[in-house]
N, C-alpha and C positions, 0 to 999 in steps of 0.2 A: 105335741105330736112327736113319735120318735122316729129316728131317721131310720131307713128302710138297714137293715142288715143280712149277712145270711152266712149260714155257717152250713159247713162241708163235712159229709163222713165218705169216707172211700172204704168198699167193702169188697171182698171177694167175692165174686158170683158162683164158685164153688163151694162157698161156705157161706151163704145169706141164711142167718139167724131171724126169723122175722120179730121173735118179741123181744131181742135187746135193741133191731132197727125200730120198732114202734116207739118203744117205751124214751129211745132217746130224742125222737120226733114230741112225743107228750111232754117230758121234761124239758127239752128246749122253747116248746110252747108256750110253758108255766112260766119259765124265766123272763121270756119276753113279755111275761103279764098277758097274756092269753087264761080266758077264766079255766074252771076244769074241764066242763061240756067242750068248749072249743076244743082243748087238746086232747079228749077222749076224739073226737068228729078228725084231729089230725092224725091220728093213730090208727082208722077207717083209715083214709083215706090212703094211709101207708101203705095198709094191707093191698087195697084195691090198687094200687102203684106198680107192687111188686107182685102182687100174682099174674097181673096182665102182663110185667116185661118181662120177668124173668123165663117165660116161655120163648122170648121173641129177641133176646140179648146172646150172644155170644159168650163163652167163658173169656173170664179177665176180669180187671179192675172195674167197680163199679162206684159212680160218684151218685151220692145224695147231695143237692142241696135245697135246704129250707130257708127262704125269702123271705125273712119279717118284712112288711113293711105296715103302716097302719091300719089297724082293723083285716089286716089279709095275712094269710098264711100261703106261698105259693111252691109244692115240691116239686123238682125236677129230676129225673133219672137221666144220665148219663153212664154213655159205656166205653171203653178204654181208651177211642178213640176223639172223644169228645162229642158225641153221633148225642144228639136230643131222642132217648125212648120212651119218654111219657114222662105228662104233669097232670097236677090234681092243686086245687085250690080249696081252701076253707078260708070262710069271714069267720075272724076271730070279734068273743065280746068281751 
């Protein structure tokens, strides 16, 4: 079983690209041994992340982070403040 990790992308809310944030959600997926389906199902659930906050966020710094832990993929949006603006979870297989 591997130990829970999570890695951090800080993006500008002025400039959120959605498919190089997907695509590094999918690829950090892969890394953690996440099959493809899961990380295509992370990649959704990105999109669904950020189209709901980005309406409801403040300009500033935005933090992604991605939660491995076993079998769970857990994203959390954060805004410049540290303020929690939405999460979304996929079981990974």
């Amino acid at each position: 079983m591997m130990e829970p990790q999570t890695i951090r992308m800080d993006i500008s809310s002025d400039d959120v690209f959605l498919p190089y944030i997907r695509q590094f959600v999918s690829d950090s997926s892969l890394a953690m041994g996440f099959d493809p389906r899961s990380a295509s199902l992370a990649e959704v659930e990105t999109n669904s992340l950020f189209s709901y906050a980005i309406d409801v966020i403040p300009s500033g710094i935005l933090r992604l982070e991605c939660r491995f832990e076993p079998s769970l993929l857990r994203l959390s949006l954060f805004d410049e403040g540290g303020n929690l603006c939405g999460t979304r979870e996929v079981v990974g297989l």
